[in-house]
C-alpha beads as a LAMMPS data file, in Angstrom:
LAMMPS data file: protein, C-alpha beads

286 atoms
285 bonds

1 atom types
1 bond types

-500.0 500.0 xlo xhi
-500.0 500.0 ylo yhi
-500.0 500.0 zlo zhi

Masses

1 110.0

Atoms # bond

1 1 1 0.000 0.000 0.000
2 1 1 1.121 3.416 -1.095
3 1 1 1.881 5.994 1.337
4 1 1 -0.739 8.650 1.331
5 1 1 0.953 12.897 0.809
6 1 1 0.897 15.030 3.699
7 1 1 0.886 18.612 3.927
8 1 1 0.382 21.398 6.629
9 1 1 -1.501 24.336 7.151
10 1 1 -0.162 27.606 8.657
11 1 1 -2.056 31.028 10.108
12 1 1 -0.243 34.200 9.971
13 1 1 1.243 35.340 13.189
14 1 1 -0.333 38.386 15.085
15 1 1 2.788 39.856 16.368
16 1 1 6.847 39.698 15.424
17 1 1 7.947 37.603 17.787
18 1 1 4.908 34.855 16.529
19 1 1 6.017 35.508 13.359
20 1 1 9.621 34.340 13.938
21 1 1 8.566 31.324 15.859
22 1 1 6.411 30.642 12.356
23 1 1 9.507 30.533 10.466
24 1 1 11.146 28.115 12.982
25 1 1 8.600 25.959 12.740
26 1 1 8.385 25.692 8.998
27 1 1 12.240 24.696 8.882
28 1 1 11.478 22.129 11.033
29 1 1 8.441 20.753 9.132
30 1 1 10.315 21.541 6.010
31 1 1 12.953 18.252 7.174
32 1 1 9.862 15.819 6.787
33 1 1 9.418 16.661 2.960
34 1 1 5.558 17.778 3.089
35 1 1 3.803 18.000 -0.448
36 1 1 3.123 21.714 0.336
37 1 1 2.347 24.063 3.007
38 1 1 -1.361 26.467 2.789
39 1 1 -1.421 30.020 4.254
40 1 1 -4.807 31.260 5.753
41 1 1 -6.263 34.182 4.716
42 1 1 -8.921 36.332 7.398
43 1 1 -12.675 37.325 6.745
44 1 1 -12.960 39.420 4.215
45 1 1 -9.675 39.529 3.724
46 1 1 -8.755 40.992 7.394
47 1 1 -4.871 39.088 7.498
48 1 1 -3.990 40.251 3.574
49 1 1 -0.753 42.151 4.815
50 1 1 0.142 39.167 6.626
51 1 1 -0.513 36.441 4.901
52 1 1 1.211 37.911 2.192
53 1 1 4.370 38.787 3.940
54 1 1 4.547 35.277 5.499
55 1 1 3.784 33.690 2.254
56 1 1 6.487 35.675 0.203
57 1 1 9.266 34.174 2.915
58 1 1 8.119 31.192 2.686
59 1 1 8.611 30.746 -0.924
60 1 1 11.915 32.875 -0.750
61 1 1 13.018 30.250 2.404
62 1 1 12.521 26.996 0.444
63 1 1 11.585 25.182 -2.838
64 1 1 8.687 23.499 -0.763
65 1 1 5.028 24.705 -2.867
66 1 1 3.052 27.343 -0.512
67 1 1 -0.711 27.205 -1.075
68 1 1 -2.236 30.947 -0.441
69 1 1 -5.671 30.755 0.542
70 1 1 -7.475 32.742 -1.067
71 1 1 -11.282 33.733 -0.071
72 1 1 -13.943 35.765 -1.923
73 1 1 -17.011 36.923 -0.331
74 1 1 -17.172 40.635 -0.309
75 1 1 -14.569 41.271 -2.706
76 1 1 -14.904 42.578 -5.940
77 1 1 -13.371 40.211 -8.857
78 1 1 -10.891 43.134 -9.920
79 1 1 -9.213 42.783 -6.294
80 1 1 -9.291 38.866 -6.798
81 1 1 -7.442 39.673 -10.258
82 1 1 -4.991 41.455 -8.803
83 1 1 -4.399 38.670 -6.197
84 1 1 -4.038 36.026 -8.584
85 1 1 -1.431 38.106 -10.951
86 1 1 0.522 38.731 -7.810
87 1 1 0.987 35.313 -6.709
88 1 1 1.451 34.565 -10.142
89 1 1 4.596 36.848 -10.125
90 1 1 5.522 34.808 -6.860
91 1 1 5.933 31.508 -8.766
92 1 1 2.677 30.376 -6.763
93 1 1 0.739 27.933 -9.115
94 1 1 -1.124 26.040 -6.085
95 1 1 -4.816 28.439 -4.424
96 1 1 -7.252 27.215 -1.425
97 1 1 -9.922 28.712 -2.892
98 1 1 -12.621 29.358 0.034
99 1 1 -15.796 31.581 0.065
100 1 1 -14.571 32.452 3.452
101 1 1 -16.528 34.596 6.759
102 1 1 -18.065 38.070 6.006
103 1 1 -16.261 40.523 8.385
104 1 1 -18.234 41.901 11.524
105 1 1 -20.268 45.254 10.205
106 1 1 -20.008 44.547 6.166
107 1 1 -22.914 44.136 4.520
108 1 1 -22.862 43.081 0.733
109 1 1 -21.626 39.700 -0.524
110 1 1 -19.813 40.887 -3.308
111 1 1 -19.687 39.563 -6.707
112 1 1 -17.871 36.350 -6.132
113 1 1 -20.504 35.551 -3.155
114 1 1 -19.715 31.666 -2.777
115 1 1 -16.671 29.548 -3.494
116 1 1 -18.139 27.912 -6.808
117 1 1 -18.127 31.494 -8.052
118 1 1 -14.846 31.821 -7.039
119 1 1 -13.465 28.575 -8.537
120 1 1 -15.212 29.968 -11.887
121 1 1 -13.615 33.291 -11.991
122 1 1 -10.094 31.564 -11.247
123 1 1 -10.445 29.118 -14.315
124 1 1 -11.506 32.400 -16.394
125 1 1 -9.195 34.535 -15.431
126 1 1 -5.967 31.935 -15.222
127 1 1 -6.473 28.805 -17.192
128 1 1 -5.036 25.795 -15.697
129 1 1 -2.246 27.894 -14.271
130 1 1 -3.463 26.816 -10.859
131 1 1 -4.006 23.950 -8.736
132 1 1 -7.211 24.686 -6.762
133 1 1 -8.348 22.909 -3.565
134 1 1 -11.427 23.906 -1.983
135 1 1 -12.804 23.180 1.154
136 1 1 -15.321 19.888 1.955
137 1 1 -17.108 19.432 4.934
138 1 1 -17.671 15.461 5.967
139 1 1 -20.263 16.900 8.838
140 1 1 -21.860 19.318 7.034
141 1 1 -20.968 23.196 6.412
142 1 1 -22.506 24.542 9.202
143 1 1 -24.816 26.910 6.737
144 1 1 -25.667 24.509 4.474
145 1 1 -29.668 24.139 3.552
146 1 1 -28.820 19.818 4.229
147 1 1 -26.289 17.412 3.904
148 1 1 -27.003 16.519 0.189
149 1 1 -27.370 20.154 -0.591
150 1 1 -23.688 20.254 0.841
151 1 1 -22.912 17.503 -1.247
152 1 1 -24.319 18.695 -4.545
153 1 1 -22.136 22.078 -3.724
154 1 1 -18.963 20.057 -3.343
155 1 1 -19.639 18.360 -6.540
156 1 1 -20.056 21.238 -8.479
157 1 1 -17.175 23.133 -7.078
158 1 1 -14.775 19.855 -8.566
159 1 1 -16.980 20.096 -12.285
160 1 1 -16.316 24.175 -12.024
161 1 1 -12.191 23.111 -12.173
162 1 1 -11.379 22.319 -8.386
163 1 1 -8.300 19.949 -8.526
164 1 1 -9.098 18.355 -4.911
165 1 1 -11.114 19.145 -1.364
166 1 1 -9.384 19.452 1.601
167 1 1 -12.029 18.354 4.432
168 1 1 -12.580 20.222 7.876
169 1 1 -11.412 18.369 10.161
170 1 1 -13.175 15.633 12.099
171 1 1 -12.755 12.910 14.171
172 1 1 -14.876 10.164 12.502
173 1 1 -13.286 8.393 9.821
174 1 1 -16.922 7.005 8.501
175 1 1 -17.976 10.898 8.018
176 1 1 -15.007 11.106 5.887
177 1 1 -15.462 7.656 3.630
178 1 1 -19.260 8.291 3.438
179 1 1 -18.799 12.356 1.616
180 1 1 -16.150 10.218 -0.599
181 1 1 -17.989 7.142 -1.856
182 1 1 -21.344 9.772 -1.899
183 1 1 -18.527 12.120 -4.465
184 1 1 -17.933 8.926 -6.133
185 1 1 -21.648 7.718 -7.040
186 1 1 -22.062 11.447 -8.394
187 1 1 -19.262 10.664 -10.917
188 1 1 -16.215 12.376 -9.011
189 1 1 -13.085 10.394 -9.797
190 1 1 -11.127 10.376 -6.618
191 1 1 -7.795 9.353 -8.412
192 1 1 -7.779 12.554 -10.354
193 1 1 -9.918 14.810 -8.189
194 1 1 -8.893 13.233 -4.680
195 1 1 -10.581 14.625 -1.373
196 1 1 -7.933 15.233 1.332
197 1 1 -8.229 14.453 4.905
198 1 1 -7.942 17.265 6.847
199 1 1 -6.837 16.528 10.315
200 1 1 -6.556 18.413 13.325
201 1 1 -3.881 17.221 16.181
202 1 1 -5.243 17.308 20.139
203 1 1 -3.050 19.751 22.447
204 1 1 -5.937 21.724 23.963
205 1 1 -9.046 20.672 25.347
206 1 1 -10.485 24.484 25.232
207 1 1 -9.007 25.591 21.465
208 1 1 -10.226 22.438 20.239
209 1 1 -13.929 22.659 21.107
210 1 1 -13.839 26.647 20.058
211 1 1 -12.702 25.537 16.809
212 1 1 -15.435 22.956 16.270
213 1 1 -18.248 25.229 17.620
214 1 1 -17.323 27.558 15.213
215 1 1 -17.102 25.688 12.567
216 1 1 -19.899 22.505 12.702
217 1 1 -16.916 19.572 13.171
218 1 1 -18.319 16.583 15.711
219 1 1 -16.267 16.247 18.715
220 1 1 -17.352 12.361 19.815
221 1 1 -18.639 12.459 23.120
222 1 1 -15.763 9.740 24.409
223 1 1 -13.258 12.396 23.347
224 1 1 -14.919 15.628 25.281
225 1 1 -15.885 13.444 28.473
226 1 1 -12.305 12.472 28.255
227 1 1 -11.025 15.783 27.832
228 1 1 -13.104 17.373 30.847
229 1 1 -11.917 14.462 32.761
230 1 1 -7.884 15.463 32.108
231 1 1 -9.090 19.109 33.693
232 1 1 -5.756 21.150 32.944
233 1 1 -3.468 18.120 32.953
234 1 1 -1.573 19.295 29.348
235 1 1 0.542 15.797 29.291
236 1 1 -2.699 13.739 29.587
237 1 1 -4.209 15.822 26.709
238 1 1 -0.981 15.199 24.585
239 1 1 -1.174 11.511 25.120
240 1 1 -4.910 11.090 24.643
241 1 1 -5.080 13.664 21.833
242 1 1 -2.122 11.521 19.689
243 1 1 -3.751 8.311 20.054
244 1 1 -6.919 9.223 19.187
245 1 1 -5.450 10.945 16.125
246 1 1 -3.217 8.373 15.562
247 1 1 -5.812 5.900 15.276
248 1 1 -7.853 8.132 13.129
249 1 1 -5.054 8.419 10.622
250 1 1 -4.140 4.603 10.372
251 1 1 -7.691 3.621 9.416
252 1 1 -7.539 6.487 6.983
253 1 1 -4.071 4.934 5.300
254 1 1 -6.128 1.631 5.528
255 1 1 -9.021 2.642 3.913
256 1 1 -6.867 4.264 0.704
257 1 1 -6.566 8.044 1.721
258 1 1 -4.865 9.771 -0.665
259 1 1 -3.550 12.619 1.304
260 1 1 -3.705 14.291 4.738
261 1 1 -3.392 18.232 5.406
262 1 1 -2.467 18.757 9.078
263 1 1 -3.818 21.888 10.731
264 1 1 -0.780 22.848 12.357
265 1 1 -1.232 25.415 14.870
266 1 1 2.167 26.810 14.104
267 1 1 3.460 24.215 16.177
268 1 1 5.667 21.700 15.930
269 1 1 5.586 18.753 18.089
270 1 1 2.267 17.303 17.446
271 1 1 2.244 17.312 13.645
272 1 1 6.130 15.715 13.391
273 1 1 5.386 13.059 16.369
274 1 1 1.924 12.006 13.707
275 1 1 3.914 11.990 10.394
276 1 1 6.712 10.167 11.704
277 1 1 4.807 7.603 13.678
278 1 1 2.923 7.491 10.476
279 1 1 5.473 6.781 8.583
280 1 1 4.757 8.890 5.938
281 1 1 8.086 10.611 6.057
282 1 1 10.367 9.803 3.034
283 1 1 12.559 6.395 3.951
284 1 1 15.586 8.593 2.764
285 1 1 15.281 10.979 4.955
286 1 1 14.454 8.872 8.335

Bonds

1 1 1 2
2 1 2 3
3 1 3 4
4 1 4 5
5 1 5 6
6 1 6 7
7 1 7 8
8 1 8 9
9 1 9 10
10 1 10 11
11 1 11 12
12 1 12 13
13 1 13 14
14 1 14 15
15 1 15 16
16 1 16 17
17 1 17 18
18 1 18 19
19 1 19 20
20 1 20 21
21 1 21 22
22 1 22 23
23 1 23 24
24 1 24 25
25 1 25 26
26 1 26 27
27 1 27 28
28 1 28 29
29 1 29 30
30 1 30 31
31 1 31 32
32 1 32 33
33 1 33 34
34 1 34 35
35 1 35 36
36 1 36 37
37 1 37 38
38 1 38 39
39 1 39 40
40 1 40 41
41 1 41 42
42 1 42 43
43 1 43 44
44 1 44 45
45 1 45 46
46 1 46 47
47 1 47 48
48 1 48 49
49 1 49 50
50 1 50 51
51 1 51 52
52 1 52 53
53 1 53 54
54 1 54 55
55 1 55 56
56 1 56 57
57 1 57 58
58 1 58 59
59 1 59 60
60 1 60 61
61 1 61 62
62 1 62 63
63 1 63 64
64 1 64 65
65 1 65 66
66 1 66 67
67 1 67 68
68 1 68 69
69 1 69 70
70 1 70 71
71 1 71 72
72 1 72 73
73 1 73 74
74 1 74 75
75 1 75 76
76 1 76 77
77 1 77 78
78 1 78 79
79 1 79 80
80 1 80 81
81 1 81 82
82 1 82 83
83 1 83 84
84 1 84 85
85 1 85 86
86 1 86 87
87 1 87 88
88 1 88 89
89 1 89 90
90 1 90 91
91 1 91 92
92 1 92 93
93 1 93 94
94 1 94 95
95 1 95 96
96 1 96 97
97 1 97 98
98 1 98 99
99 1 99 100
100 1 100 101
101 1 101 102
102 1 102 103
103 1 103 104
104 1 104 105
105 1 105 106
106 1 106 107
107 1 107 108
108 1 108 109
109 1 109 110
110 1 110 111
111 1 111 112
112 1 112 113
113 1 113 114
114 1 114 115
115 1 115 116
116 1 116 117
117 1 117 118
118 1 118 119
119 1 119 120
120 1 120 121
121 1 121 122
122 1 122 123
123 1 123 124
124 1 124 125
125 1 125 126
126 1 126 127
127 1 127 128
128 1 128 129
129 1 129 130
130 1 130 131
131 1 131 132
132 1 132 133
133 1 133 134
134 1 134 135
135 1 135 136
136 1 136 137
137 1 137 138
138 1 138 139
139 1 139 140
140 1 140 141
141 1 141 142
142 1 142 143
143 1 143 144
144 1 144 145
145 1 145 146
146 1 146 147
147 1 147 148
148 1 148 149
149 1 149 150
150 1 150 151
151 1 151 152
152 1 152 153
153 1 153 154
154 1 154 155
155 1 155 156
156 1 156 157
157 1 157 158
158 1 158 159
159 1 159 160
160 1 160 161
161 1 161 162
162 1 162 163
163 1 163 164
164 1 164 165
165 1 165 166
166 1 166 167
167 1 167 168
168 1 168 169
169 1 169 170
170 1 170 171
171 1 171 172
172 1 172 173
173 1 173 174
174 1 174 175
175 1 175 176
176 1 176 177
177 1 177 178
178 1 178 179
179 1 179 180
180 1 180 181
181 1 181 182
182 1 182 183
183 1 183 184
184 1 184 185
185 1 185 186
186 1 186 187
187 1 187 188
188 1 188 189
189 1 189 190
190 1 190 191
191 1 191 192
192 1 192 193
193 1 193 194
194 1 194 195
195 1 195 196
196 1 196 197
197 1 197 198
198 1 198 199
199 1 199 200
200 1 200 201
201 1 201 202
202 1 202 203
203 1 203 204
204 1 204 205
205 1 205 206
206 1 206 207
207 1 207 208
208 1 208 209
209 1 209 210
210 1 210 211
211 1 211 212
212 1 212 213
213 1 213 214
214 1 214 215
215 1 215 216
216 1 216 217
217 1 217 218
218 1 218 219
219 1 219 220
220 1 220 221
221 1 221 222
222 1 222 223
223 1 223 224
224 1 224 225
225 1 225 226
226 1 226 227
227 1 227 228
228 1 228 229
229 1 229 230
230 1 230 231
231 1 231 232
232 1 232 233
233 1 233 234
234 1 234 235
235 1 235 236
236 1 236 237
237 1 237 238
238 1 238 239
239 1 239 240
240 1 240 241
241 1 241 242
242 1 242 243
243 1 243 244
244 1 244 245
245 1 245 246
246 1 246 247
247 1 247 248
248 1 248 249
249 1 249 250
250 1 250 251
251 1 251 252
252 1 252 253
253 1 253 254
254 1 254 255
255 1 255 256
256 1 256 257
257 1 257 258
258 1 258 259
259 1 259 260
260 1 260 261
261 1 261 262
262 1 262 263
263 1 263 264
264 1 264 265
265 1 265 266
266 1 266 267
267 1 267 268
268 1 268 269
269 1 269 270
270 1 270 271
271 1 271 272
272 1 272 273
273 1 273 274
274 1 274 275
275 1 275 276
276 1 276 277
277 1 277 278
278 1 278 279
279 1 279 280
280 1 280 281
281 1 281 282
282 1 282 283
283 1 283 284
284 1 284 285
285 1 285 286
């Protein structure tokens, strides 16, 4: 069995100091020989400055792809031209292409108002010269009208020119397997279209449940009782958090995922103890 890619996800630092740590941490994620690292990009736009400037060093610091996301609602498609011609001029040929969060006070969804709209104006605008992934939800986008409205989105967003999906994350591999044999009976081929697990490490009980609240992901209810049960013991978290991911990844590999985008968190630890345990690092370089 073939080892699934791996890749990692990075959100631009707030302050200096963050934003040094950042670059530490992609030198040391660098040594496992990801397939690419994405940049997030705020509502509306909010991180632009940022996400540029970290995404510039990043492709100045190594020969490893960066993957700008890139969001749309509330933007007008002369702004998202002049996006895509500047990370053109940065070498970039790889977008996450999200309709992303209206900002707090703006009203007006702007004239790319959803992702497939996006995905459309990308193709128009560039060709092929980019490799678009767009975001797939295996619990349901928290706005969606139903699940197989959700569906029927996703599967338009691939026909409109999406290369792949990266999923939210979750911690259910049958949510994940179900969206991808459902993409599959609506004539999706997942060998040249695949959908990537995305997968969130465990490190803290409080971050973790704000980030699924926020955005619809299931956290079991083994995992939170768990979790309330370590209180503020971090090292219990750790532990707990790994296996259960651990486990979630190997029946993943066993079930044929093609790839697995780890939200990083900036850090470290977590993501390099998975892929190696994994072993999903390169045998040349272990």
């Amino acid at each position: 069995m073939s080892k699934p890619a791996f890749s990692f996800e990075f959100f631009p630092a707030k302050s200096e100091v963050g934003h040094e740590k950042l670059l530490g941490t992609y030198d040391e994620l660098n040594k496992l020989a990801p397939g690419y690292f994405s940049v997030t990009y705020g509502a509306g736009g909010s991180t632009r400055s940022r996400t540029l400037k970290i995404v510039k060093e990043l492709c100045a610091r190594g020969t490893t792809p960066v993957a700008p996301h890139i969001s749309c609602i509330g933007d007008d498609k002369h702004e998202v031209a002049e996006l895509l011609e500047l990370y053109k001029s940065l070498g970039i040929d790889r977008l996450v292409a999200l309709r992303g969060d209206l900002p707090s006070g703006q009203v007006g969804m702007g004239q790319l108002p959803f992702a497939l709209d996006l995905v459309k104006f990308i193709r128009e605008h560039s060709g092929d010269h980019f490799h678009i992934e767009v975001a797939a939800y295996p619990e349901m986008h928290p706005q969606a009208k139903s699940f197989l409205f959700d569906i029927e989105n996703l599967v338009n967003k691939y026909k409109a020119g999406a290369n792949a999906a990266i999923t939210q994350f979750f911690y259910n591999a049958d949510s994940y397997l179900y969206l991808r044999d459902a993409l599959e009976q609506r004539g999706i081929d997942m060998d040249t279209q695949p959908l990537v697990a995305g997968i969130m490490p465990i490190t803290n009980s409080s971050n973790l449940m704000r980030f699924a609240d926020s955005c619809g992901a299931d956290i079991p209810r083994y995992i939170r009782k768990q979790l309330a049960d370590f209180g503020d013991d971090r090292t219990a978290i750790r532990e707990f958090g790994f296996e259960v991911v651990h486990r979630l990844c190997e029946r993943l590999i066993s079930e044929g995922v093609p790839a697995m985008h780890f939200y990083s968190m900036n850090k470290v630890n977590p993501n390099k103890r998975l892929v190696e345990s994994l072993g999903l690092v390169p045998e040349l370089l272990v």
